[in-house]
C-alpha positions as CSV (number, residue, x, y, z in Angstrom):
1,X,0.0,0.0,0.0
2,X,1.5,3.5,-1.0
3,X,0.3,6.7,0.6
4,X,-0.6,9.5,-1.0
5,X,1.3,12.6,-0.8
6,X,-1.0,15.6,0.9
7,X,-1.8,17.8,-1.5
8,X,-3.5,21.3,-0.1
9,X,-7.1,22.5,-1.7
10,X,-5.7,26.2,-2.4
11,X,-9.1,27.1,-3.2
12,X,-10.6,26.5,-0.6
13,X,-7.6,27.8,2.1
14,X,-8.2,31.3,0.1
15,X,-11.8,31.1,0.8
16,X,-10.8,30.7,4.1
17,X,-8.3,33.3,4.3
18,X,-10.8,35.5,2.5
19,X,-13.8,34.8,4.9
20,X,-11.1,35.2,8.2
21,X,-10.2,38.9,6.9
22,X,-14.1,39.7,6.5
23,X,-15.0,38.1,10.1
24,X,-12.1,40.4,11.4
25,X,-12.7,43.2,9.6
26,X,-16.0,43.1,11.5
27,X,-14.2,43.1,15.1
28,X,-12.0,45.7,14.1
29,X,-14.0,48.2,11.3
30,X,-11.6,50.3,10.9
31,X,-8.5,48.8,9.9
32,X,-6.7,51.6,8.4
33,X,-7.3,54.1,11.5
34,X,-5.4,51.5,13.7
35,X,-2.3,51.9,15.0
36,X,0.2,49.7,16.8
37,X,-0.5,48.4,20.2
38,X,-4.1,49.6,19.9
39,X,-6.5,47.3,21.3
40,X,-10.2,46.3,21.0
41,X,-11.7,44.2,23.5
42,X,-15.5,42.7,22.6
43,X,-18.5,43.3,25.0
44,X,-17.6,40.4,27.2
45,X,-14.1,40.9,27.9
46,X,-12.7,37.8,27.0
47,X,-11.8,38.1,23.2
48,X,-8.8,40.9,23.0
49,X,-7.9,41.8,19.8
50,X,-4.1,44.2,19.7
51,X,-2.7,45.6,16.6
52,X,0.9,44.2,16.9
53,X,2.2,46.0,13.7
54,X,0.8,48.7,11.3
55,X,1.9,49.0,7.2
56,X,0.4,50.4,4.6
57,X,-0.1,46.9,3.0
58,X,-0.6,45.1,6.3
59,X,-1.5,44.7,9.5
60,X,-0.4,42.1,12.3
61,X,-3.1,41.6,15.2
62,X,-2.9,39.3,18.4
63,X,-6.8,37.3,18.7
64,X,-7.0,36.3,22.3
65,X,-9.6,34.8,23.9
66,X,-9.8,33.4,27.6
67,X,-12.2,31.3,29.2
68,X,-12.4,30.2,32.8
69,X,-11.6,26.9,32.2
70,X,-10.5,24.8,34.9
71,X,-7.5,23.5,32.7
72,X,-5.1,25.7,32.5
73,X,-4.0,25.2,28.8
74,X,-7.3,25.4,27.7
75,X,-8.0,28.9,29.2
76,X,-6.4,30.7,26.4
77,X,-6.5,30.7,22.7
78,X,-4.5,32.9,20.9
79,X,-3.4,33.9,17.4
80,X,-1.3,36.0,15.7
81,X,-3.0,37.0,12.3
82,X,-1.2,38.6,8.9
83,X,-4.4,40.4,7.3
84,X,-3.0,41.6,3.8
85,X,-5.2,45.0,2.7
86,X,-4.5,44.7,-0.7
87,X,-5.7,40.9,-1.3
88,X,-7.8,41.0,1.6
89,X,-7.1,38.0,2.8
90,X,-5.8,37.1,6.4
91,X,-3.6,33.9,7.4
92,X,-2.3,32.6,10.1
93,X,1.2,33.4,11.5
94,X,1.1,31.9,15.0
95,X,-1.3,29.8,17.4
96,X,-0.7,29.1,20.9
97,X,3.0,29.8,20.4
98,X,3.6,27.6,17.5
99,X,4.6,29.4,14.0
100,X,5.6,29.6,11.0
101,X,4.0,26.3,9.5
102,X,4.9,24.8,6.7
103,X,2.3,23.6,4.1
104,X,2.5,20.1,4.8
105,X,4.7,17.8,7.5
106,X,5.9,14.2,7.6
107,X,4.1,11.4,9.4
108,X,5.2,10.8,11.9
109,X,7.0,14.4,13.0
110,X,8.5,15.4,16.2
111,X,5.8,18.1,17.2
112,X,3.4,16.1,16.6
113,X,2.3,18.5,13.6
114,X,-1.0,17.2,11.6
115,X,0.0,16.8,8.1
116,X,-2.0,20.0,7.2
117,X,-1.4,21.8,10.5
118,X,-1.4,25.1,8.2
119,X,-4.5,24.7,6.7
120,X,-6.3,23.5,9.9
121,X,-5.2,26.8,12.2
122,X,-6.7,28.8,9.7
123,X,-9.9,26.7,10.0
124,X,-9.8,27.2,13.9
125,X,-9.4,30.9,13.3
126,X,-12.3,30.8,11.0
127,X,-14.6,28.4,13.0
128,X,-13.9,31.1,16.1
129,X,-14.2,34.1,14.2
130,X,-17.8,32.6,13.3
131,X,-18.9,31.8,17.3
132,X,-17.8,35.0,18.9
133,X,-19.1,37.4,15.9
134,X,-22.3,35.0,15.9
135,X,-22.2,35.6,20.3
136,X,-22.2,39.0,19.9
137,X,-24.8,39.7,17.5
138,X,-26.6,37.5,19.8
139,X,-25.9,39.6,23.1
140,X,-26.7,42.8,20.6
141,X,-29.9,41.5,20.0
142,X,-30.7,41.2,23.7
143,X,-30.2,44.5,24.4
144,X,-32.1,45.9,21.6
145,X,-35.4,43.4,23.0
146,X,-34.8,44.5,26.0
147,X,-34.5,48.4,25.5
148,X,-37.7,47.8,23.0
149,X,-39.4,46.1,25.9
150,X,-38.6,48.5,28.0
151,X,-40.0,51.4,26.1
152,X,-43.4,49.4,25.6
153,X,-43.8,48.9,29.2
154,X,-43.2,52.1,30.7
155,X,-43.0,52.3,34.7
156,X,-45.2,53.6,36.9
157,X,-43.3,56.7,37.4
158,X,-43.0,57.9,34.0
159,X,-47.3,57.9,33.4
């Protein structure tokens, strides 16, 4: 039996790359007002999102996120995205420490590297770009129902 060599779906890591830079451009709007060490922290106060490096082509942000898991390792994700302006498009440079990947490893390999270990940070980015955009539209929403039903039901003071 001979295996396969891994060939990456380019086409479908630049959809990804493409949909990350739209799901961040959300978090931070305005991209090319930021400036270094700027930061932007969501509603909750557990996704942190700081501006690393500023160029006219580029921008280099830290994505953290913390939970209050009781296992320590699991308490903090955190990336370190490459969003390029011009081909709007933003990869992964760094998760959890690890960098510079390579498009495909060995099996076995010492880190212990997935054969597309690339490809699938850039779908974790993507897949938590979607939950905490999707968690705050959600919290948004509550606080427009509850200022509307707080308008229709005015208290006793304000008759």
């Amino acid at each position: 039996m001979t295996l396969r060599r891994y060939t990456p779906m380019i086409t479908r890591l630049m959809g990804v790359y493409e949909e990350n830079y739209k799901r961040l451009e959300w978090f931070l709007p305005e991209t090319n007002c930021l400036t270094e060490g700027q930061e932007i922290v969501t509603g909750d106060q557990l996704t942190r999102f700081t501006v690393k490096e500023k160029h006219r082509f580029t921008t280099l942000v830290e994505i953290e996120h913390r939970t209050d898991l009781s296992v320590p390792k699991l308490n903090r994700i955190q990336f370190l995205a490459k969003l390029s302006h011009d081909a709007r498009v933003a990869e992964v440079v760094r998760y959890q420490g690890q960098g510079q990947f390579r498009e495909h490893y060995a099996r076995p390999n010492p880190n212990m590297y997935q054969v597309n270990e690339k490809e699938l940070s850039n779908f974790f980015l993507y897949e938590c770009l979607k939950y905490w955009m999707e968690s705050e539209l959600e919290k948004i929403a509550l606080d427009l129902n509850a200022a509307v039903v707080e308008r229709s039901h005015p208290t006793r003071q304000e008759k």
